[in-house]
N, C-alpha and C positions, 0 to 999 in steps of 0.2 A: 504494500500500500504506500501511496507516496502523501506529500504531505500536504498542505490546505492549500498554500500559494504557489505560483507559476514562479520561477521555473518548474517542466515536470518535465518527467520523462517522454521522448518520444511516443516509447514502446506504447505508455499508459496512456497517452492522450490518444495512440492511434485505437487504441481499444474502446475509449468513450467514443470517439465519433463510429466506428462500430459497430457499437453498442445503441447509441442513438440513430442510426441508418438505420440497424434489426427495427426497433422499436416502427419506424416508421414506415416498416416495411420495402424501402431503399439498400437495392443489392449495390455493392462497394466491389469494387476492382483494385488492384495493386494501382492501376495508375489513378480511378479517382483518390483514392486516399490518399496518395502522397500531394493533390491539388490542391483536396479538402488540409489537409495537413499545413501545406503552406497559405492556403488566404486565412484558414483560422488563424495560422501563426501571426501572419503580415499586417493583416487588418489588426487584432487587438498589439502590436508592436508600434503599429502608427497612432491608436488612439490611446493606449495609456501608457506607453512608453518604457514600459520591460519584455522583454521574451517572453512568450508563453509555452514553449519548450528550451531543455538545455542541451539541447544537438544543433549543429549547424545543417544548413540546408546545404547540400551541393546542385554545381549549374551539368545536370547531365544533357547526354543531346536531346533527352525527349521533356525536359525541363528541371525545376525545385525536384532535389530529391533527399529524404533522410537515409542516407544505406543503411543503419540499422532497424529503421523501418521496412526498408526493399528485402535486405537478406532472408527477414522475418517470412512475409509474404509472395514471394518472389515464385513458387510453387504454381501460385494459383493465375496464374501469366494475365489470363484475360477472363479469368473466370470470377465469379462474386468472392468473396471472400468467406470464410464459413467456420475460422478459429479466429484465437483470440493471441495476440506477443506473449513470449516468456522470455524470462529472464532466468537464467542459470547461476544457480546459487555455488561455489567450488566449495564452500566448507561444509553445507550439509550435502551436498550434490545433488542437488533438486533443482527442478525449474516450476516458477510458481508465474501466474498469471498477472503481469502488469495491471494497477486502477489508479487511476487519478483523483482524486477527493477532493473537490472544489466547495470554499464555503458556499453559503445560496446569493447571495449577490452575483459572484463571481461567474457564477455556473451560470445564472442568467443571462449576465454580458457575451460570455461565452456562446451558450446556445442561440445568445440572438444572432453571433456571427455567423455559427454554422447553418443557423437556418436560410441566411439570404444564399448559401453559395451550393447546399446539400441535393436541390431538383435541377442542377444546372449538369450537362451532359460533361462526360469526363471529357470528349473532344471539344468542345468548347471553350471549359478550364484552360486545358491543356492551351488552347488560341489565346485565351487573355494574358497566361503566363510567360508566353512567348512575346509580350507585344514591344516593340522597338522601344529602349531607354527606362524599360522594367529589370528589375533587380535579375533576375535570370539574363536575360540577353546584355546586360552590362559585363556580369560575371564569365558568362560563356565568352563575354569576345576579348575579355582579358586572358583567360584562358589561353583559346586560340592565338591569343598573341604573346602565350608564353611569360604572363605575368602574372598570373593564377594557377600553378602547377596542382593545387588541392581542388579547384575550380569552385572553393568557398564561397557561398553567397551571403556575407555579414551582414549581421541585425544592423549597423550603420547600414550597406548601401540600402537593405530593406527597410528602410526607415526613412531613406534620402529620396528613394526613385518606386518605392509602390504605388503611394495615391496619385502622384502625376501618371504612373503607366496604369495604372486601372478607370484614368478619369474618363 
C-alpha cells in the first residue's frame, strides 16, 4: 500500500486507473494506459505543481512511456488489460499487488482528470501526445539529436510545454 500523497508509484497509480476503467466498464490496452498515465500525470503537474507519480516518463517512438509500467503489461500487446502491477518483495520473496490510497479530496481532483481523458480512443491520445512543441516530441527530438540519450521527459519540460501543446 503506498501512502496518502502523490508522489506514488507508477505501478499503483497504473492499477487505480485500472481499476476505475473495470468499474466503468472501459477495456485499457498497454498503450491507453501509458496515455491515461501520462495526461493524468501532466495535467495535475500543471495544475498543482508536484508529480503525481515518482517515475519518469520516457519519449518512446510510439510516445510518454513509464517502462516499469510497459514491462508490467507489455504481454497483453493490444489486448485489454485483465491483471493488476506487482511489485516483488527480495526479502520475503513475494510479489504483492501495487494500490494507491488517495485522501478524498485528492482522489477527487484526480478522478476528475481521469475522467475528461478515460472515453477518449487510445489512437487519439496517442495524436495529442505526439502534437509539435509537446513535452514528448520536445524530448524525442533531443533524443534524436543525441542530447537525451535516457530520452527523459522531465516534470520541468512537462510543466513548461503540456498546456501550450494540448491547447
Amino acid at each position: 500500500m503506498e501512502g496518502v500523497g502523490p508522489p506514488y508509484s507508477a505501478k499503483a497509480f497504473a492499477n487505480m486507473i485500472l481499476t476505475w476503467a473495470d468499474d466503468l466498464g472501459v477495456p485499457v490496452t498497454p498503450l491507453k494506459l501509458q496515455k491515461m498515465l501520462f495526461f493524468v500525470h501532466a495535467d495535475y503537474l500543471c495544475r498543482f505543481g508536484q508529480p503525481l507519480i515518482n517515475e519518469e516518463f520516457e519519449a518512446w517512438n510510439y510516445g510518454p512511456v513509464v517502462p516499469s509500467v510497459y514491462s508490467q503489461f507489455k504481454e497483453f500487446s493490444r489486448q485489454p488489460i485483465t491483471k493488476r502491477a506487482v511489485t516483488f518483495n527480495p526479502i520475503t520473496r513475494s510479489s504483492s499487488v501495487q494500490v494507491a490510497e488517495l485522501d478524498p479530496a485528492l482522489k477527487d481532483q484526480v478522478r476528475a482528470i481521469f475522467d475528461m481523458y478515460i472515453d477518449v480512443d487510445a489512437g487519439l491520445l496517442s495524436g495529442i501526445s505526439h502534437r509539435p512543441g509537446g513535452p514528448w516530441s520536445r524530448a524525442f527530438e533531443q533524443f534524436e539529436a543525441h542530447r537525451n540519450i535516457n530520452r527523459v521527459i522531465s516534470n520541468e519540460l512537462i510543466r513548461t510545454t503540456h498546456n501550450s501543446a494540448s491547447s
